[in-house]
C-alpha positions as CSV (number, residue, x, y, z in Angstrom):
1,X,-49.6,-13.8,-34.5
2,X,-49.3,-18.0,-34.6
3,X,-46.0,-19.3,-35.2
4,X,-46.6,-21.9,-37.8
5,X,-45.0,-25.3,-38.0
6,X,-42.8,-24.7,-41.1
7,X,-41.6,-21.4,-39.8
8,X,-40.8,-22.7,-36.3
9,X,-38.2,-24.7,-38.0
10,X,-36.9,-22.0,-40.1
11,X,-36.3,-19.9,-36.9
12,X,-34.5,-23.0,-35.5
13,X,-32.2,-23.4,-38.8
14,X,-31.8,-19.2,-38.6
15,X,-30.4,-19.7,-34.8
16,X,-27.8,-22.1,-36.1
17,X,-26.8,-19.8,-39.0
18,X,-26.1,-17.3,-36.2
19,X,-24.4,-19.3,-34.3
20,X,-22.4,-19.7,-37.2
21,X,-21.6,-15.9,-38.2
22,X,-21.0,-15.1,-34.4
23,X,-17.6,-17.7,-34.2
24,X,-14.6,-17.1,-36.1
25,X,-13.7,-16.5,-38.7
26,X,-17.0,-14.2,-38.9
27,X,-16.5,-12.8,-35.6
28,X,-19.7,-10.8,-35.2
29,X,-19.9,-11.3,-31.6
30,X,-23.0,-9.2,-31.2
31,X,-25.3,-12.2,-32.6
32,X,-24.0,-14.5,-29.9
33,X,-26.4,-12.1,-27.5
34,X,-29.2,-12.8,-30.2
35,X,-28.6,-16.4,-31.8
36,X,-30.6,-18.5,-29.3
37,X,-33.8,-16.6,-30.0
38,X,-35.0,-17.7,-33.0
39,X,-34.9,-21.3,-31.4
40,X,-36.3,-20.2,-28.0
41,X,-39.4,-18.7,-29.9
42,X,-40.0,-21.9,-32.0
43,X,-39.7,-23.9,-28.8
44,X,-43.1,-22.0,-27.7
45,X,-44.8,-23.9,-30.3
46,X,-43.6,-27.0,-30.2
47,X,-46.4,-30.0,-29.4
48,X,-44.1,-32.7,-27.3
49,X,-40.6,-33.2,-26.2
50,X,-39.5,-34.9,-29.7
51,X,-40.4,-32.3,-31.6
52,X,-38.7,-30.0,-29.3
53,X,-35.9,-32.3,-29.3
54,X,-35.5,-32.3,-33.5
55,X,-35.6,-28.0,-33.6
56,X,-32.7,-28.2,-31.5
57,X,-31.2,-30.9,-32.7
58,X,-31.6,-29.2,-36.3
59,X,-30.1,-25.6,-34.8
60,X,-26.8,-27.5,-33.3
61,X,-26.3,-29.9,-36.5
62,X,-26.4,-26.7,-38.8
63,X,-24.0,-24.8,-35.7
64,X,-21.1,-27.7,-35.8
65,X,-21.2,-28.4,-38.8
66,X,-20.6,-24.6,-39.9
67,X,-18.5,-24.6,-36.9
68,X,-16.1,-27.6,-37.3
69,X,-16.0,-28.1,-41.0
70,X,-12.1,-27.8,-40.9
71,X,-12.2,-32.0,-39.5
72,X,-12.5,-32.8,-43.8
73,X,-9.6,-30.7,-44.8
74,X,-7.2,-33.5,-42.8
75,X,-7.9,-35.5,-46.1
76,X,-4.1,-34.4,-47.5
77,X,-2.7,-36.5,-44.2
78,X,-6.2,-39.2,-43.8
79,X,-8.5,-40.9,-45.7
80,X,-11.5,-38.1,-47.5
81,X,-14.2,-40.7,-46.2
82,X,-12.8,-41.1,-42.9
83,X,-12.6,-37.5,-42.2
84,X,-16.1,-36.8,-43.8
85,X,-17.5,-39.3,-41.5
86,X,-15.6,-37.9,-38.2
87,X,-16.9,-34.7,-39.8
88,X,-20.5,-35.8,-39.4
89,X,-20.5,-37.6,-35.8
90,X,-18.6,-35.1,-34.1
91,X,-21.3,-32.7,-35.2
92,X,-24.0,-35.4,-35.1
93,X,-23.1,-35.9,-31.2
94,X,-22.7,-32.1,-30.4
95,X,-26.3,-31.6,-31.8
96,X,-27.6,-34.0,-28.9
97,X,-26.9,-31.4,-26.2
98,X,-28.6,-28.4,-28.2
99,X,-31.6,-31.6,-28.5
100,X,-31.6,-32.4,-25.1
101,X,-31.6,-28.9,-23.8
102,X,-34.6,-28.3,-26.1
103,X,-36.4,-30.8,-24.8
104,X,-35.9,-30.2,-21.1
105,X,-37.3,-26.5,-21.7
106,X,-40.3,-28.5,-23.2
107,X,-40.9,-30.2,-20.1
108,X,-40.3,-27.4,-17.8
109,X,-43.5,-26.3,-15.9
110,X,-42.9,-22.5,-16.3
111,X,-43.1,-21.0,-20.0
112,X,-42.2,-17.5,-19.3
113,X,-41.3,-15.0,-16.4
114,X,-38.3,-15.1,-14.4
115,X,-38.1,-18.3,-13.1
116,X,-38.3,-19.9,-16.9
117,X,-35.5,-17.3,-18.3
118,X,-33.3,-18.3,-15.0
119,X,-34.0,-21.9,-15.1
120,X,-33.1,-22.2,-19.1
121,X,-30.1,-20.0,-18.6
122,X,-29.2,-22.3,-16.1
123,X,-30.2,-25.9,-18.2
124,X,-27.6,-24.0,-21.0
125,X,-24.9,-23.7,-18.7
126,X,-24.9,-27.4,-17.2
127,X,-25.0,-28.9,-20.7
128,X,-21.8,-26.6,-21.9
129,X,-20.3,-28.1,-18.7
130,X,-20.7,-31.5,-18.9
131,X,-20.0,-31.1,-22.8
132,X,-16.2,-30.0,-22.0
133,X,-15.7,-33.1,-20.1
134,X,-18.0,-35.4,-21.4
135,X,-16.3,-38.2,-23.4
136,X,-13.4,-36.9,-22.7
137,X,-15.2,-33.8,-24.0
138,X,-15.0,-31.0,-26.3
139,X,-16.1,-27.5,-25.1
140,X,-15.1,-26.1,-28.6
141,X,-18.1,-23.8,-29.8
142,X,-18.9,-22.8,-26.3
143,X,-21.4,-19.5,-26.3
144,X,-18.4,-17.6,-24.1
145,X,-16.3,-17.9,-26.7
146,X,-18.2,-15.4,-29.1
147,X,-17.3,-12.7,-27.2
148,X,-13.7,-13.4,-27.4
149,X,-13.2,-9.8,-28.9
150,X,-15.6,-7.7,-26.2
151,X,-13.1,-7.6,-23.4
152,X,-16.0,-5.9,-20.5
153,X,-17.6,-9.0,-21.3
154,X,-15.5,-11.6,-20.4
155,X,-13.7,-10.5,-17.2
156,X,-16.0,-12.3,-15.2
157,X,-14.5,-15.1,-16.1
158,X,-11.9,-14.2,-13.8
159,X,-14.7,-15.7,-11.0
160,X,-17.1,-17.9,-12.9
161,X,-15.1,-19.4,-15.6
162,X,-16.3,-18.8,-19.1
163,X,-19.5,-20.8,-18.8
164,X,-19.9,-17.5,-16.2
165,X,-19.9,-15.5,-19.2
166,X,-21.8,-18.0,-21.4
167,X,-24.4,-17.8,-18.8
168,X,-25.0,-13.9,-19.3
169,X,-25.3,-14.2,-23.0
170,X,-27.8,-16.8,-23.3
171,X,-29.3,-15.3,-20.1
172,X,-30.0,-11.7,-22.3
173,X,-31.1,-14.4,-25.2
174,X,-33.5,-16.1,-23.2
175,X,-34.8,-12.4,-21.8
176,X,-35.6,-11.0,-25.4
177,X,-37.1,-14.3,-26.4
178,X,-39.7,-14.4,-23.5
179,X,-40.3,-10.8,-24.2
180,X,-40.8,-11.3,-27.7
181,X,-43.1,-13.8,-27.8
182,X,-45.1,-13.0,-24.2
183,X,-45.8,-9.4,-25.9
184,X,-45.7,-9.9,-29.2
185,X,-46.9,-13.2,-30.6
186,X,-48.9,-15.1,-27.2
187,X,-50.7,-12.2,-26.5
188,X,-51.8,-11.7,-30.6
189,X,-53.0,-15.1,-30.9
190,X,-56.3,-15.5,-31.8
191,X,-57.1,-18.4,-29.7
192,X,-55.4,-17.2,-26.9
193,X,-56.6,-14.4,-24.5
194,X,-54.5,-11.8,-23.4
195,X,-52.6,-12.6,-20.4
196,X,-52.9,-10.1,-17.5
197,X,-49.8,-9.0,-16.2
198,X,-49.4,-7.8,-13.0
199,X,-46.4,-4.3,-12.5
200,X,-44.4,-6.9,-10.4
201,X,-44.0,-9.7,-13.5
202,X,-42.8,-6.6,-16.0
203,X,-40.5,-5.3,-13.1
204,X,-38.9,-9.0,-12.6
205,X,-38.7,-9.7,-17.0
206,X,-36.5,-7.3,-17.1
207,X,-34.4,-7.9,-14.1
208,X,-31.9,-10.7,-15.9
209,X,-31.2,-7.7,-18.3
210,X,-29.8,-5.8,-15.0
211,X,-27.5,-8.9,-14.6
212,X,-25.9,-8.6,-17.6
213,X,-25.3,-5.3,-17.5
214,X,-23.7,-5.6,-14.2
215,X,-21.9,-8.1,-15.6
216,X,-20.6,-5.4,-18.3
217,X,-19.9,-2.8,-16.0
218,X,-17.9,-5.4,-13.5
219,X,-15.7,-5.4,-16.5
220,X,-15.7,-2.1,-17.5
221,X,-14.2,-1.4,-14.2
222,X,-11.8,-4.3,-13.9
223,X,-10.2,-3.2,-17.3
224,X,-9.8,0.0,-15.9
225,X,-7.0,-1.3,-13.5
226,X,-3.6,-1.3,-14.2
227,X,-1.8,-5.0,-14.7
228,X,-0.4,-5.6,-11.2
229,X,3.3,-7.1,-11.1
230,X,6.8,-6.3,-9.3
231,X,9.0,-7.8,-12.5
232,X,8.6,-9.3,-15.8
233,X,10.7,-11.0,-18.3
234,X,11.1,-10.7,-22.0
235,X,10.4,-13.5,-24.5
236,X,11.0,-13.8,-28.2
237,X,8.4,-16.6,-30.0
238,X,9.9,-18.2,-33.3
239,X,7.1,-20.0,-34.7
240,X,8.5,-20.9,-38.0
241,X,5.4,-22.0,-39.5
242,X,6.2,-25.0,-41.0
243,X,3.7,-26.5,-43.4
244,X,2.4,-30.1,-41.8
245,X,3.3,-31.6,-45.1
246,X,6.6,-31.0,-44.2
247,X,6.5,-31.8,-40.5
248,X,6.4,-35.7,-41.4
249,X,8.7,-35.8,-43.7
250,X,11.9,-36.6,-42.9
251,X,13.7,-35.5,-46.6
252,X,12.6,-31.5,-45.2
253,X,14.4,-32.5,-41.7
254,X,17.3,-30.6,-42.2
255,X,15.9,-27.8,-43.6
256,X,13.3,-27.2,-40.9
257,X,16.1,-27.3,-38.2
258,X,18.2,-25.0,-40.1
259,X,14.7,-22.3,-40.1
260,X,14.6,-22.9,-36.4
261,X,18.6,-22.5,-35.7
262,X,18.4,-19.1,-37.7
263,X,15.6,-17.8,-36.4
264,X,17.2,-18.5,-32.7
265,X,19.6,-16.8,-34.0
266,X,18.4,-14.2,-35.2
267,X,15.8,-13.5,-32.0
268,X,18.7,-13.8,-29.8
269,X,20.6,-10.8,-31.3
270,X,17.9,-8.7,-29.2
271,X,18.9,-10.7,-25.6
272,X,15.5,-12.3,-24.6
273,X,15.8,-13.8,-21.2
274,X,14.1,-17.0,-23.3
275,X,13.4,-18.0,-26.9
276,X,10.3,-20.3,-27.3
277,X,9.6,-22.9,-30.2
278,X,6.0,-23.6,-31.1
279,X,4.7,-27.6,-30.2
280,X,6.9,-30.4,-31.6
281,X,9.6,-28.1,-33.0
282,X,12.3,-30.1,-32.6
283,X,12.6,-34.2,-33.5
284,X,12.6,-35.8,-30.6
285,X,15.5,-38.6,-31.5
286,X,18.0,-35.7,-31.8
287,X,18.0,-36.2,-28.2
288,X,18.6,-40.1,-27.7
289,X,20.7,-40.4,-30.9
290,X,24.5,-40.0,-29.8
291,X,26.9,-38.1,-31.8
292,X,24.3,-36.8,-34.3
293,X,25.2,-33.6,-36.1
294,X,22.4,-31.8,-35.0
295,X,22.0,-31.9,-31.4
296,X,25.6,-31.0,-31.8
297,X,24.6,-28.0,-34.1
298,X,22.0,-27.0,-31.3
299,X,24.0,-27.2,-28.1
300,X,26.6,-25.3,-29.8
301,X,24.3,-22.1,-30.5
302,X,22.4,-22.5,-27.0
303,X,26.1,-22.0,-25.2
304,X,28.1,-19.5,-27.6
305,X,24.9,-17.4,-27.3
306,X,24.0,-18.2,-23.2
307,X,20.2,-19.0,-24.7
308,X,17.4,-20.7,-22.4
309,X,15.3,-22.3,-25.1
310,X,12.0,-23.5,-24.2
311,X,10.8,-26.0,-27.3
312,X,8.2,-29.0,-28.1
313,X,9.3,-32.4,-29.4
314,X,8.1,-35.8,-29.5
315,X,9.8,-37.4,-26.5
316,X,11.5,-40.8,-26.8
317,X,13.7,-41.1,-23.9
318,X,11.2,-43.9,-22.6
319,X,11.1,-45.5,-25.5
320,X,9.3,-47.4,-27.2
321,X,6.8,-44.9,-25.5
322,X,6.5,-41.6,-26.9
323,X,5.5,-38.4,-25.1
324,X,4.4,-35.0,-26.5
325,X,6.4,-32.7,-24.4
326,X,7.9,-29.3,-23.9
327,X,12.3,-28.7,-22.8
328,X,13.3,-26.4,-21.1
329,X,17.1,-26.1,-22.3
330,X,20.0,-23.9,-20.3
331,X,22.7,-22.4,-22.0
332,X,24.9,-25.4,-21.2
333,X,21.8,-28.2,-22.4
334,X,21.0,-28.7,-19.2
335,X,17.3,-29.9,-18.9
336,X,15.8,-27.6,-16.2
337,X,12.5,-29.4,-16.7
338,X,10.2,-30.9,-18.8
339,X,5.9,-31.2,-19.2
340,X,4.2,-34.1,-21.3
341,X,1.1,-33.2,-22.5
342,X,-1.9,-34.7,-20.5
343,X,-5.2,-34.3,-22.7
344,X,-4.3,-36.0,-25.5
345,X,-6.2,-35.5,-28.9
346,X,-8.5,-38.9,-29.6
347,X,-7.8,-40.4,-32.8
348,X,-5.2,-37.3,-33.9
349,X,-1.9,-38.4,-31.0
350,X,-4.0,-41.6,-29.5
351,X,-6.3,-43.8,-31.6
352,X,-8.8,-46.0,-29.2
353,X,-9.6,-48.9,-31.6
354,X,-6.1,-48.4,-34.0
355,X,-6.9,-52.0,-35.5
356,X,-10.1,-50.8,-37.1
357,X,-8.8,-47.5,-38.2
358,X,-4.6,-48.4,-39.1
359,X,-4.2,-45.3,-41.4
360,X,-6.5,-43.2,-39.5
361,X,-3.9,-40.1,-39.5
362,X,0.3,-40.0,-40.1
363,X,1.6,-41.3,-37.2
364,X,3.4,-44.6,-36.0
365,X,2.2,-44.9,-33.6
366,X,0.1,-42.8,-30.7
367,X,2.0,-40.3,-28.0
368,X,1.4,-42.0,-24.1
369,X,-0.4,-39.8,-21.9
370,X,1.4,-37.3,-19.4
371,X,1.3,-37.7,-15.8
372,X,1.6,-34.3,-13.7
373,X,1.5,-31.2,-13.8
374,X,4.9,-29.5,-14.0
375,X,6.2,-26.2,-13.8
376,X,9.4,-24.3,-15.2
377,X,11.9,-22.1,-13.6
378,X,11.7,-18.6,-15.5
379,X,15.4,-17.9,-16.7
380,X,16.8,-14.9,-14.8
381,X,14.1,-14.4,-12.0
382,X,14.0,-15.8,-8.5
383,X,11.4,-18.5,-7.9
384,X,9.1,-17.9,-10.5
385,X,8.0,-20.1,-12.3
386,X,5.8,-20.9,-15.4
387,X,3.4,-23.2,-17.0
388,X,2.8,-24.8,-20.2
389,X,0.0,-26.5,-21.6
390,X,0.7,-27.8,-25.6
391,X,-2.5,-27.6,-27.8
392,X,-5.5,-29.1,-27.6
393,X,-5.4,-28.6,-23.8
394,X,-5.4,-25.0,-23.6
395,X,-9.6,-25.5,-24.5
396,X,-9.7,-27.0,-21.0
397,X,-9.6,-24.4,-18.4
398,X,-10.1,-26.8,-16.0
399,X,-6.6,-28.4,-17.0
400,X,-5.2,-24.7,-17.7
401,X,-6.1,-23.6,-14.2
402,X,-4.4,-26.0,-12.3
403,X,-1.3,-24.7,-13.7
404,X,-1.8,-21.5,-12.2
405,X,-3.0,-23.0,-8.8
406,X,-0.1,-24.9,-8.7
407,X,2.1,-21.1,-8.5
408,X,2.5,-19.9,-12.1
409,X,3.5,-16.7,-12.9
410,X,2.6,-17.0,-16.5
411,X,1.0,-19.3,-19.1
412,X,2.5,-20.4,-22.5
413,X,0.5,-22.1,-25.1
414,X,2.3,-24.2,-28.2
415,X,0.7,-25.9,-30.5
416,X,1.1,-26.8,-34.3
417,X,-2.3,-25.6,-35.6
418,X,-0.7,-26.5,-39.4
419,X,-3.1,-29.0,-39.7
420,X,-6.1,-26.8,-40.2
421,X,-4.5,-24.6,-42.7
422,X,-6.4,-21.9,-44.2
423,X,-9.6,-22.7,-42.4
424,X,-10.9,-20.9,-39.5
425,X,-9.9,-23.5,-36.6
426,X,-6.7,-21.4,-36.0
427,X,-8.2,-18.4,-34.8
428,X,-11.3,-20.2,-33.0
429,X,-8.3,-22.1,-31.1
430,X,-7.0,-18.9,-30.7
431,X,-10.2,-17.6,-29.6
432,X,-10.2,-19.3,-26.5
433,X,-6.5,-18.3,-25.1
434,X,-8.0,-14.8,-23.7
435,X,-10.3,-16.3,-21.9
436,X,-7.4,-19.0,-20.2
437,X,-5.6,-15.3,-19.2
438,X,-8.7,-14.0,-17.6
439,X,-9.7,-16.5,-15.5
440,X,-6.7,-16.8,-13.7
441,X,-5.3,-13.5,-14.3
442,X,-2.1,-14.4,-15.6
443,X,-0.4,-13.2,-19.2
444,X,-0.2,-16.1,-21.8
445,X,2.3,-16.5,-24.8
446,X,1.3,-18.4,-27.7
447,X,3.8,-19.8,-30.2
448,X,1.8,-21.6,-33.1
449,X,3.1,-23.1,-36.0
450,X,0.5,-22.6,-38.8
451,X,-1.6,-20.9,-36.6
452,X,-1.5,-17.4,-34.6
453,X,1.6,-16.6,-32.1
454,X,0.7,-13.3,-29.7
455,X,1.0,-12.4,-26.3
456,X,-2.3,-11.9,-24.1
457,X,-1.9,-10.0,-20.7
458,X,-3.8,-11.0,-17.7
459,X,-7.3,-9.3,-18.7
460,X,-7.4,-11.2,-22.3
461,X,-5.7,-8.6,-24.4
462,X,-3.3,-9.1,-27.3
463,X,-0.7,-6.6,-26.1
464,X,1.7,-7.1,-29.6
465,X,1.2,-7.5,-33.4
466,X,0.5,-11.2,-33.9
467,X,2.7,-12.9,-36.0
468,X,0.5,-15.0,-38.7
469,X,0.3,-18.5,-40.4
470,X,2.1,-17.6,-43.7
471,X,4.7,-15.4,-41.6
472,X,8.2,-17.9,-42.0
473,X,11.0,-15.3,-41.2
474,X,10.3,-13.6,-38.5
475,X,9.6,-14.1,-34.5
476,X,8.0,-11.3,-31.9
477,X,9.7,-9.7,-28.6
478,X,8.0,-8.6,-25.9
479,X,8.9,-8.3,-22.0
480,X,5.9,-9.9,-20.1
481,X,4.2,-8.9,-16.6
482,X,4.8,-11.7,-14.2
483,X,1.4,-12.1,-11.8
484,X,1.5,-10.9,-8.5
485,X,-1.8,-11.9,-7.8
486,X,-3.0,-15.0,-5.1
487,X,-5.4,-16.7,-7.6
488,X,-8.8,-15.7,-8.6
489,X,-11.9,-17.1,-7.6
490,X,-12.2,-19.4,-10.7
491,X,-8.1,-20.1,-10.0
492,X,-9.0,-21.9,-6.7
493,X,-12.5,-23.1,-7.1
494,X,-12.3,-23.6,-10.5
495,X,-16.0,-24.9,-12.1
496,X,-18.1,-24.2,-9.4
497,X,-20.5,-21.9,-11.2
498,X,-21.5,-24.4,-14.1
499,X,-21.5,-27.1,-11.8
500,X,-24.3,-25.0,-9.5
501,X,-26.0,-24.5,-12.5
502,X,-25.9,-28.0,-13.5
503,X,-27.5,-29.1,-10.5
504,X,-29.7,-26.5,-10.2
505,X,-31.2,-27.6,-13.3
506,X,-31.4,-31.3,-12.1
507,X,-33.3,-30.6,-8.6
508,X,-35.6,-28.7,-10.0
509,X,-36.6,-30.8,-13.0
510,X,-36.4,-33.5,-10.4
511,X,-38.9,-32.1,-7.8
512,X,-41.5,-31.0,-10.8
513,X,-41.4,-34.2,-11.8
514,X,-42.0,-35.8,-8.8
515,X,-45.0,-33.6,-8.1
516,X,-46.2,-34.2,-11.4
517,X,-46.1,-38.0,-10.7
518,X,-47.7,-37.6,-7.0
519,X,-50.7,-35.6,-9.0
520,X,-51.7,-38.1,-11.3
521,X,-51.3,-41.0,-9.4
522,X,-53.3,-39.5,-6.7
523,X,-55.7,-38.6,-9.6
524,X,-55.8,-42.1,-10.2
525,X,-56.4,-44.3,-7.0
């Protein structure tokens, strides 16, 4: 069989359309094991590096742009042409690292066997890498995060990160893709005579596949555990799902305070040791205006009721700068401490060239960049303490793990995810929490306004009914493990596997180059 050249770039624009279906809001995690093998097979037949570089620049523009469609909706708070075109670079630019790994395979000097399935595995696994931090990067649609939903799958994250279990997906891709088309379509070409192959190079095809299932069965077994911890505490999440058309508007004000006070309320009747609010909850100048009725209102319910609050807000005490942060409140108003967010999201709380782009999304002016990472005391437990990451940076577990290195018990996510109503970027930002727990073996809450508020316990699973986007009345209880545990592996060494890779790749690449080049110039003098 001959792959021709039309049908080697339908198998590339078939890889992306998996891609697609294996994210959220699809879910079907079982074609993130087979979504890079339509590409890999049309890769065979490719004539140079260009051409190899266009199929998989056509597989990754058809993948993000499936993938990240939601970036148009922010039309009701920017400009329709402005998001359409942010729409079509940020998938444009993604596209270059599914181009650029395509081409690297092209110039690899193995096509098949052991060291070709290793060596791509490994070229995949670098590129994710340097994509999460990359222009300030964006790991969002890494192949990990398809199997966000098969728990034995992703506990080896708890040592390599989830590039560790990215590696084990496209490393079973890459397997059946060089079986395919060794057995199937090289070896049934006309032109081509049948390659003899020798017990050993079967035995070592099918080793990788060994990998992966050791990789399941490490899992398996790690699931099997109990959750290790000598106390916990119990936490009620009011998200209040406020609509972002109301967020900004100052004439709804007093009407989203008044959701918030009642729902405090409400959760506190059942004695939580803390009540959490989601990202930006509160207005920040309720805290710098004297005398004003509702900072009143609030420390009033915080000491009648003895309630630790834990709540985001736009933070102007340094004003005129403004910080995206998280308060922890006692019940007397005390601040017991306080995080600013640190990755900040480009042109959505910072704009780089604001005098080309003044209208570019509703704000002021952009949020200032945190400093440090900081920790809270948990109410009503003896040095523990707990971290907090707000939004966009809980897709950074580089960011996320330095929280726990740092000595957190537990994690807490909140973020306003209102923006992307009724699209499917809530649950593939949510989609990326269990893997955050995982890797450093610590439970995570996650308050979300407009998005999805749950509790994940230290092996990625959501341990309570999730309380939804549309869901404006009600909050969720639940008493939470603290982690006993030193640190894993990926807690103190954090991305040493994908880093490997990376530079795997790179020698490699390097030193057949260099022997290429020694050949022909020594062919040539």
């Amino acid at each position: 069989m001959h792959i021709k050249r039309y049908q080697s770039w339908i198998l590339a624009g078939i890889s992306g359309l998996l891609f697609i279906l294996s994210f959220p809001s699809f879910n079907l995690y079982a074609l993130g094991w087979i979504s890079l093998i339509p590409l890999l097979i049309a890769l065979q037949s490719t004539a140079n590096w260009k051409s190899a570089f266009l199929h998989g620049y056509l597989t990754g523009a058809i993948f993000f742009l499936g993938l990240v469609y939601w970036i148009i909706l922010l039309y009701p708070f920017a400009n329709i042409f402005l998001t359409t075109f942010a729409w079509l670079l940020l998938a444009g630019y993604l596209a270059l690292y599914f181009g650029i790994f395509s081409a690297l395979l092209h110039a690899l000097p193995w096509k098949s066997g052991l060291p070709y399935i290793l060596v791509v595995t490994a070229i995949w696994t670098g590129l994710e890498w340097v994509r999460s931090w990359f222009l300030t990067g964006f790991p969002w649609g890494s192949m990990g995060y398809t199997q966000w939903n098969n728990l034995p799958a992703i506990q080896i994250a708890s040592i390599t990160g989830v590039h560790g279990v990215s590696f084990i997906v496209v490393l079973l891709n890459t397997t059946v893709a060089d079986i395919i088309y060794t057995y199937f379509i090289a070896n049934n070409q006309p032109t081509t005579p049948k390659t003899s192959l020798r017990f050993t190079s079967h035995v070592l095809r099918f080793t990788p596949i060994a990998i992966v299932i050791a990789g399941l069965i490490y899992g398996a077994q790690a699931l099997s555990k109990p959750v290790e911890h000598t106390s916990d505490f119990e936490i009620a999440l009011a998200p209040g799902n406020v609509p972002q058309t109301e967020r900004w508007d100052l004439t709804y004000w007093p009407q989203i305070f008044e959701r918030y006070m009642n729902l405090i309320k409400a959760a506190d009747a059942e004695e939580p040791d803390l009540i959490v609010l989601p990202e930006t909850a509160l207005r920040g100048e309720i805290f710098v205006l004297e005398g004003n009725v509702y900072i009143k209102e609030l420390k009033e319910i915080l000491a009648n009721q003895q309630i630790y609050l834990l709540t985001g807000l736009a933070d102007y005490t340094e004003a005129p700068k403004i910080y995206n942060s998280v308060y922890l409140l006692s019940p007397t108003s005390e601040k017991l401490g306080s995080y600013s967010k640190m990755h900040l999201v480009p042109f959505g709380e910072y704009v780089p060239i604001t005098r080309h782009l003044p209208n570019f999304i509703q704000l002021s002016r952009g949020f200032e960049s945190g400093k440090s990472i900081d920790l809270f005391p948990i109410p009503h437990t003896e040095n523990r303490q707990m971290g907090v990451v707000i939004c966009f940076e809980s897709v950074f577990p580089d960011l996320f793990r330095k929280f726990a290195k740092k000595g957190a018990s537990v994690m807490g996510i909140l973020t306003n995810d209102a923006w992307f109503d009724g699209t499917a970027c809530p649950e593939q930002h949510l989609a990326m929490a269990p893997f955050r727990a995982v890797e450093n073996r610590v439970a995570v809450f996650r308050c979300a306004n407009g998005g999805i508020s749950c509790i994940i316990d230290a092996f990625g699973r959501t341990v309570t009914t999730p309380i939804l986007a549309n869901d404006t009345e009600n909050f969720l209880i639940e008493r939470i493990p603290l982690s006993d545990r030193g640190g894993t592996v990926y807690t103190r060494y954090g991305d040493w596997f994908p880093i490997l890779c990376f530079l795997v790749s790179i020698l490699l690449i390097f030193y057949h180059h260099r022997t290429w080049l020694a050949s022909k110039l020594k062919r040539t003098s």
